[in-house]
Backbone as JSON Lines, residues from 0, in Angstrom:
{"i":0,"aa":"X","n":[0.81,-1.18,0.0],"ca":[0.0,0.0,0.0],"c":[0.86,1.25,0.0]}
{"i":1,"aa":"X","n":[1.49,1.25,0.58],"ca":[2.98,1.99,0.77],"c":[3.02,3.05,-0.72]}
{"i":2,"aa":"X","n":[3.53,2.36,-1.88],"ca":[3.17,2.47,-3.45],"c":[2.49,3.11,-3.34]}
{"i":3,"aa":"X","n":[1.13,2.68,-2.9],"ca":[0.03,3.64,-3.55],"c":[-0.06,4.88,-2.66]}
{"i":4,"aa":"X","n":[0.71,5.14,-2.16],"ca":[0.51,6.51,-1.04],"c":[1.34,7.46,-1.02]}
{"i":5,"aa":"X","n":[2.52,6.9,-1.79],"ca":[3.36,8.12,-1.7],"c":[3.71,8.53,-3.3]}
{"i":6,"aa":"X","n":[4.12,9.64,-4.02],"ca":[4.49,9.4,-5.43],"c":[5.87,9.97,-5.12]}
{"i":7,"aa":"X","n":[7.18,10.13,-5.22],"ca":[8.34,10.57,-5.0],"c":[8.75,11.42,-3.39]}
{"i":8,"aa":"X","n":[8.49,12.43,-3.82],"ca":[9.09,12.82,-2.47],"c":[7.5,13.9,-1.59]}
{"i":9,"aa":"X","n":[6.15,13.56,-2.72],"ca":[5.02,14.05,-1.97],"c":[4.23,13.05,-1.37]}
{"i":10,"aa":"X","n":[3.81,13.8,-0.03],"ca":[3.64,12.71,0.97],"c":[1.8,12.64,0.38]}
{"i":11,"aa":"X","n":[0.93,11.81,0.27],"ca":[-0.41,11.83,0.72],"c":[-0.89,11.4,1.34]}
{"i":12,"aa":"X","n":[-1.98,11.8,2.18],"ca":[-2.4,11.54,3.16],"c":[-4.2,11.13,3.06]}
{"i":13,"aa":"X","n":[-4.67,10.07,3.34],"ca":[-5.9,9.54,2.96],"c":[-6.28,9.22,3.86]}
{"i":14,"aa":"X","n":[-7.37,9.4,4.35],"ca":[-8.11,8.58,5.59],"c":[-10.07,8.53,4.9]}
{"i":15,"aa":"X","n":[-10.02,7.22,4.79],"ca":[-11.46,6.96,4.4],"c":[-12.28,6.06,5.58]}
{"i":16,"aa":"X","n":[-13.05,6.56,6.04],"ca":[-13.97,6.02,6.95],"c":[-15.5,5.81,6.87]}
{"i":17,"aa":"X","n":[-15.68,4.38,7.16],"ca":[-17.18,4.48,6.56],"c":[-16.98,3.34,7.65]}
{"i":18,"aa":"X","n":[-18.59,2.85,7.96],"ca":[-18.96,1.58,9.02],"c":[-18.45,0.24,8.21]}
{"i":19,"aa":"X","n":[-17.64,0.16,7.05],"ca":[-17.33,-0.86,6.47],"c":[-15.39,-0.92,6.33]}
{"i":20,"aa":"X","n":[-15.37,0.26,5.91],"ca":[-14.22,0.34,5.71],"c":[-13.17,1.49,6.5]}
{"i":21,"aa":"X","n":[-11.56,1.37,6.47],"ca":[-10.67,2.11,7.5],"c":[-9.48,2.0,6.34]}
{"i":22,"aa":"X","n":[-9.45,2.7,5.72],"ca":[-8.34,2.68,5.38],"c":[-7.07,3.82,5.83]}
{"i":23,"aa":"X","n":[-6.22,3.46,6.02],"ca":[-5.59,4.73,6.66],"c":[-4.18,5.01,5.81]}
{"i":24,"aa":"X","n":[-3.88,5.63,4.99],"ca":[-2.75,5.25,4.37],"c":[-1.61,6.55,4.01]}
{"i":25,"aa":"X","n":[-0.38,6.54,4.95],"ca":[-0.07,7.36,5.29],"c":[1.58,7.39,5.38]}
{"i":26,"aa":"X","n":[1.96,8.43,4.63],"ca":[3.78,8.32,4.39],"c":[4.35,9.74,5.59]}
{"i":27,"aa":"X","n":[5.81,8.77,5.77],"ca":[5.9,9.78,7.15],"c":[7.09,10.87,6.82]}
{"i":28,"aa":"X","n":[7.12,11.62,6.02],"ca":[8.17,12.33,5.41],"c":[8.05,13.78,6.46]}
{"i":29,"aa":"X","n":[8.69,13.27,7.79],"ca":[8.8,14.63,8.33],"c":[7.59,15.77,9.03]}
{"i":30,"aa":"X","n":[6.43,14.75,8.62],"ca":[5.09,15.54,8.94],"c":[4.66,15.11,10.64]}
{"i":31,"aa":"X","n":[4.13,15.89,11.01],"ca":[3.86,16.17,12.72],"c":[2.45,14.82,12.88]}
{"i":32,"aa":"X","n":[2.54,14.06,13.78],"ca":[1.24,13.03,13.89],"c":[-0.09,13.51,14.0]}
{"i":33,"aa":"X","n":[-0.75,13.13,13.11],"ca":[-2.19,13.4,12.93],"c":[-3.42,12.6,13.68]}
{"i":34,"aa":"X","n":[-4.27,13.91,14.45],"ca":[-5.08,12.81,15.43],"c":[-6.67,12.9,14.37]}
{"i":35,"aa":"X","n":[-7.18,11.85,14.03],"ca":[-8.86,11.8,13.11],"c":[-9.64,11.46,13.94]}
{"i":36,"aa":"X","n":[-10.63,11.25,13.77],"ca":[-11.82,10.91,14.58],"c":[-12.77,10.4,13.36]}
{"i":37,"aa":"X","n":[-13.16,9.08,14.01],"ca":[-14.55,8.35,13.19],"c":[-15.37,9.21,13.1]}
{"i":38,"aa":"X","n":[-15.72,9.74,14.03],"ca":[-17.07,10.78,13.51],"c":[-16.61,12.18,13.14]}
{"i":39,"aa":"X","n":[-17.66,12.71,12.98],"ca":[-17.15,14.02,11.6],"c":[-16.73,15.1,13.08]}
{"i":40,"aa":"X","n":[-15.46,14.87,13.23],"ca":[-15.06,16.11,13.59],"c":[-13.33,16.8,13.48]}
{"i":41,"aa":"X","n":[-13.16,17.77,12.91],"ca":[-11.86,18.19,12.58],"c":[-10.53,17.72,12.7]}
{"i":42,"aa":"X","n":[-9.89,16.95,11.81],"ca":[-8.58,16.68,12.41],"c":[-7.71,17.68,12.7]}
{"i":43,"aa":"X","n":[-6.45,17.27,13.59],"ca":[-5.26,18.23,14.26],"c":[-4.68,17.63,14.29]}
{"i":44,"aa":"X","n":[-2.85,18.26,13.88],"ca":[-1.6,17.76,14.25],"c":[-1.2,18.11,15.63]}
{"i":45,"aa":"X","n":[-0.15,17.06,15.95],"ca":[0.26,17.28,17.81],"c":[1.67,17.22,17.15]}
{"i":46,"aa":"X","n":[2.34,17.44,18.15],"ca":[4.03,17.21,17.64],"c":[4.34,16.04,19.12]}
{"i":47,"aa":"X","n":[5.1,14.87,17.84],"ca":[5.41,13.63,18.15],"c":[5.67,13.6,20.1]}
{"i":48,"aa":"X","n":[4.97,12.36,20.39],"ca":[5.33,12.35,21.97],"c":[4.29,12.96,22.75]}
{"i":49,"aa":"X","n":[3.5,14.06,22.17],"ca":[2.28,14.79,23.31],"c":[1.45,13.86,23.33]}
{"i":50,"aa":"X","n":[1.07,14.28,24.92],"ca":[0.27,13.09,25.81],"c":[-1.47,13.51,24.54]}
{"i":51,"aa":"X","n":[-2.06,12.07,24.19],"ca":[-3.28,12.53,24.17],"c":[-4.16,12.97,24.51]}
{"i":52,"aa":"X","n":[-4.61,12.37,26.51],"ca":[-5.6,13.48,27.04],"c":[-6.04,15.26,26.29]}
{"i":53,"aa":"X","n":[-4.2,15.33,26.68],"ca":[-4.06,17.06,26.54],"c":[-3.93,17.85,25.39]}
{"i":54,"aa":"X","n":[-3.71,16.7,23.87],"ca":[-3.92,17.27,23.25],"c":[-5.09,17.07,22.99]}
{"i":55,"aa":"X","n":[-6.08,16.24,22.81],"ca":[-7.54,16.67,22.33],"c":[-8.1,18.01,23.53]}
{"i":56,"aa":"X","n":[-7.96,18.08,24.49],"ca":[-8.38,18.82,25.35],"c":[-7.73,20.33,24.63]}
{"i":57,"aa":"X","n":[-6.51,20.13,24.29],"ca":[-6.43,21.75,23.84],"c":[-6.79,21.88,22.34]}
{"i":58,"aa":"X","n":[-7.26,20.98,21.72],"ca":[-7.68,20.92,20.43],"c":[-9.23,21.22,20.39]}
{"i":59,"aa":"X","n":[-9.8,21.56,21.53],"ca":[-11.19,21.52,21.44],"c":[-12.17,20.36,22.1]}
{"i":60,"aa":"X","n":[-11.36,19.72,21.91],"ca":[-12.46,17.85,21.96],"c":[-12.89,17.8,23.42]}
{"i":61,"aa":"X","n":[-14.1,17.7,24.31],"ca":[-14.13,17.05,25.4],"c":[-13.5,15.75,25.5]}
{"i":62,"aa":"X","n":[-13.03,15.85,27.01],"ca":[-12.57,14.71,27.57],"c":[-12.77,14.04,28.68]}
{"i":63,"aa":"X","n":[-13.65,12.9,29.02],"ca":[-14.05,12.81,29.95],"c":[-12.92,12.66,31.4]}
{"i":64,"aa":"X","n":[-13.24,13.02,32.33],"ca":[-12.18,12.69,33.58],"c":[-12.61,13.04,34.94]}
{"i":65,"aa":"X","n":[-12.82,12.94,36.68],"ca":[-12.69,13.64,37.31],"c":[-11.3,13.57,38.12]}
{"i":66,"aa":"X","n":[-10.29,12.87,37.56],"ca":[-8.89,12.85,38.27],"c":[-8.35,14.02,37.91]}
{"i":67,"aa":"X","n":[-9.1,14.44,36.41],"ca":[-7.83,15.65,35.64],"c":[-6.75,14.88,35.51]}
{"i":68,"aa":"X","n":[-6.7,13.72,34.48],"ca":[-5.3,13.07,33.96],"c":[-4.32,12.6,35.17]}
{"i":69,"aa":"X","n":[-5.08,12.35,36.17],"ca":[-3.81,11.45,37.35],"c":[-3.53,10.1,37.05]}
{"i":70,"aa":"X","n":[-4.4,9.67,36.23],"ca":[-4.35,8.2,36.02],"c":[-5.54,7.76,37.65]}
{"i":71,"aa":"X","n":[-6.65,8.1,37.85],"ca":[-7.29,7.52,38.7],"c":[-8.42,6.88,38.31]}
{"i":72,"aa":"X","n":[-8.97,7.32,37.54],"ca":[-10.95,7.65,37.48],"c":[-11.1,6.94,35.91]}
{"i":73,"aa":"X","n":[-9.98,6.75,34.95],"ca":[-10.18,5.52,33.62],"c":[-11.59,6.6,32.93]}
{"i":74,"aa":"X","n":[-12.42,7.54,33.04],"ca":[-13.12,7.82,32.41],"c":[-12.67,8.41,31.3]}
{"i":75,"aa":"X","n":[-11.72,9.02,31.08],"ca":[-10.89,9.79,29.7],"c":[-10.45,8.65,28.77]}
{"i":76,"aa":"X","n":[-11.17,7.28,28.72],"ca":[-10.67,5.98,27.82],"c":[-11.47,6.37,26.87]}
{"i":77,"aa":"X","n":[-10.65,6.2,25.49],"ca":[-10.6,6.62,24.63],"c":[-10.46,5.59,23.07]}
{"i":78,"aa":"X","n":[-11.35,4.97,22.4],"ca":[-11.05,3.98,21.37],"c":[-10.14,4.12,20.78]}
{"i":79,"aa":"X","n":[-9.46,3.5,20.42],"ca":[-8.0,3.52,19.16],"c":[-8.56,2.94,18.25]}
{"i":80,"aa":"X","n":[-9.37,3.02,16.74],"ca":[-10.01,2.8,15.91],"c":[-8.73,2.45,14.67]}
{"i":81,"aa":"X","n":[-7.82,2.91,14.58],"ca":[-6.6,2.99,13.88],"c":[-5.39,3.87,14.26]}
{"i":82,"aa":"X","n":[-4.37,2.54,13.71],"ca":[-2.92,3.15,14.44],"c":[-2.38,3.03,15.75]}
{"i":83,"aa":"X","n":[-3.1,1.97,16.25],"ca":[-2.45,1.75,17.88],"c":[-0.94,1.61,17.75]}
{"i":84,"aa":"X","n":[-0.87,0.47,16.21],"ca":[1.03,1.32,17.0],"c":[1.76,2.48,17.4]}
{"i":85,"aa":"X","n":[0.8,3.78,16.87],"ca":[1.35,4.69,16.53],"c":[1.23,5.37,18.39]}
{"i":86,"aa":"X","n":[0.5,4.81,19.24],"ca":[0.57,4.96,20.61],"c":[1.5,4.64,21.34]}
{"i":87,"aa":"X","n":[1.85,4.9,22.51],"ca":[3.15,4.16,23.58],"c":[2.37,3.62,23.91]}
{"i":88,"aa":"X","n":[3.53,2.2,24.48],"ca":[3.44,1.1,25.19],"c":[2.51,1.52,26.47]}
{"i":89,"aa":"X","n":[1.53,0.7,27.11],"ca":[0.62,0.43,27.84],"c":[1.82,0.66,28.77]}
{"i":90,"aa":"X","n":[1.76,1.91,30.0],"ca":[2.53,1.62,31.38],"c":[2.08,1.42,32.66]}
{"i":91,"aa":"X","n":[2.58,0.98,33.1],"ca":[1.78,0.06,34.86],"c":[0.32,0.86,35.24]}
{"i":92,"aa":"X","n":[0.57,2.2,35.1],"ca":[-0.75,2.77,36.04],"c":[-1.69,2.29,34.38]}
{"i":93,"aa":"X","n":[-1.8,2.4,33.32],"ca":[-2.87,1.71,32.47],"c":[-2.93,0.27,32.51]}
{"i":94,"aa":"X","n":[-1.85,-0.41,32.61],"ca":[-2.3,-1.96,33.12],"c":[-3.57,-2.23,34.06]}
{"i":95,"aa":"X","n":[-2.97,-1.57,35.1],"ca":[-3.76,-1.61,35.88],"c":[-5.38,-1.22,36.34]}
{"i":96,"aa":"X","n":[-5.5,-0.19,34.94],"ca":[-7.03,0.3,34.9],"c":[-7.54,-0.13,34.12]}
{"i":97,"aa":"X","n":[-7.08,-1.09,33.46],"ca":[-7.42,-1.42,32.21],"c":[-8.11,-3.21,32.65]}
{"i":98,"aa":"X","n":[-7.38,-3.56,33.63],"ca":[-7.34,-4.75,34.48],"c":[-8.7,-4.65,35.58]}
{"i":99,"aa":"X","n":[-8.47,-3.26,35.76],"ca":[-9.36,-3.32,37.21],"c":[-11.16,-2.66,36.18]}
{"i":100,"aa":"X","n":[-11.01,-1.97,35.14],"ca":[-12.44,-2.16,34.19],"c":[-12.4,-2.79,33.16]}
{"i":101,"aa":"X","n":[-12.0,-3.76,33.12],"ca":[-12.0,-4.69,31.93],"c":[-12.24,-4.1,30.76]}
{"i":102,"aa":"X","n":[-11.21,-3.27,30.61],"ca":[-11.68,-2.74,29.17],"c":[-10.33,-3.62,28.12]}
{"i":103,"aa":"X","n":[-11.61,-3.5,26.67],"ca":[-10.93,-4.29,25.78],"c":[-10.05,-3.52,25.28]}
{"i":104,"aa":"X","n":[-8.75,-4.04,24.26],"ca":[-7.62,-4.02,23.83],"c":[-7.38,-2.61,23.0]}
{"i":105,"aa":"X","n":[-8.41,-2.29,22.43],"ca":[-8.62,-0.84,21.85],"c":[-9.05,0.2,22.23]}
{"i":106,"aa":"X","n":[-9.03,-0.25,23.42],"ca":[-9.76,1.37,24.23],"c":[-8.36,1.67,25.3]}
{"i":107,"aa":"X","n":[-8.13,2.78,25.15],"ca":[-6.48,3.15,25.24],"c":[-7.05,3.96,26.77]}
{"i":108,"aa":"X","n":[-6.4,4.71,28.11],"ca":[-6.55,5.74,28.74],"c":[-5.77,6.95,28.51]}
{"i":109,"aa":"X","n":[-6.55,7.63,27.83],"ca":[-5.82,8.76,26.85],"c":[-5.0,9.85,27.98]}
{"i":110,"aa":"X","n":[-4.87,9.88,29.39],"ca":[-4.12,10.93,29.8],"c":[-2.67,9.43,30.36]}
{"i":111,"aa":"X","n":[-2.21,8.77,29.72],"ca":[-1.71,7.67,30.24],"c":[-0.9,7.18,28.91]}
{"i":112,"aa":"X","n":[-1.05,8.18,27.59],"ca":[-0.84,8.04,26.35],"c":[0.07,8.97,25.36]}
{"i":113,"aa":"X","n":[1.08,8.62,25.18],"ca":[1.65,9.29,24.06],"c":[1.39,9.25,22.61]}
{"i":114,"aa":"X","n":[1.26,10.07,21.95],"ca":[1.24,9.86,20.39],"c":[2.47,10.21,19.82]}
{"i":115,"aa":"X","n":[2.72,8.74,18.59],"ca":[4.0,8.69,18.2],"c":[3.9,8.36,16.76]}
{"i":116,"aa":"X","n":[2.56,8.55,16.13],"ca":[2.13,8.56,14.62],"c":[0.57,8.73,14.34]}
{"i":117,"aa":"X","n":[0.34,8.71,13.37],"ca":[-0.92,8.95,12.9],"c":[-2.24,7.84,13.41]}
{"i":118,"aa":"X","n":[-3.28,8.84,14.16],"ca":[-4.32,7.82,14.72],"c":[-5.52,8.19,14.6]}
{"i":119,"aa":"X","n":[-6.66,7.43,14.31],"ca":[-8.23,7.61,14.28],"c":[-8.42,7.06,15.39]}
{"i":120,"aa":"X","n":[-9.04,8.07,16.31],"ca":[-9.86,7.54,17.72],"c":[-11.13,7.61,17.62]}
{"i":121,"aa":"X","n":[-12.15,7.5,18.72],"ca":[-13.06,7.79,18.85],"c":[-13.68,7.84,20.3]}
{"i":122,"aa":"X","n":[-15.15,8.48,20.84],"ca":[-15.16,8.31,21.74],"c":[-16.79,8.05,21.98]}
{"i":123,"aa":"X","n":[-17.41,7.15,23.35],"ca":[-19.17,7.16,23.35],"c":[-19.76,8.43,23.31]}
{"i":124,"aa":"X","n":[-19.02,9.71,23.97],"ca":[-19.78,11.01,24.37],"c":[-19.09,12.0,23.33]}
{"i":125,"aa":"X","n":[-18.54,11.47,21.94],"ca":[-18.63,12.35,20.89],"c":[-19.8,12.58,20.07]}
């Protein structure tokens, strides 16, 4: 897919979303990580490494929480719809909330999260 996404040294950038299909197809020539959202609302670049909580929060997006990002309260969990690699590794305080509400494998705790490439999230109270 790779091929079909980049033509020499211009990068393109495609994101098609429909209840059937995800395609995400995306060349990394130097460009800042891009956060999408399944449902229709504005994408934004973060620069590589910013925690997610804080960037959707300064991007506009509600976020649910009453810890304010301590890692206590798991309500700021957040779907990873595409690009979980592009997240950091799961660290002890998300093990552990993730363990203690059984949440499944794609639902990330976004103040507990770095972004380190291009991702479509989503959330229930978008």
């Amino acid at each position: 897919m790779g091929d079909i996404c980049s033509h020499k040294a211009t990068t393109i950038r495609f994101h098609f979303i429909s209840s059937l299909h995800l395609l995400d197809c995306v060349s990394y020539n130097g460009l800042m990580p891009t956060v999408s959202f399944l449902k229709k609302r504005a994408a934004f670049e973060v620069q590589e490494g910013a925690n997610l909580m804080e960037s959707l929060l300064s991007s506009g997006h509600p976020v649910a929480s009453s810890c304010h990002g301590d890692g206590v309260c798991a309500k700021c969990k957040i779907t990873v719809v595409s690009g979980a690699k592009n997240l950091s590794a799961e660290n002890p305080t998300e093990e552990f909330l993730r363990e203690k509400h059984n949440l499944p494998a794609n639902v990330r705790i976004s103040c507990q999260v770095q972004i380190k490439g291009d991702i479509v999230v989503d959330a229930t109270y978008w």
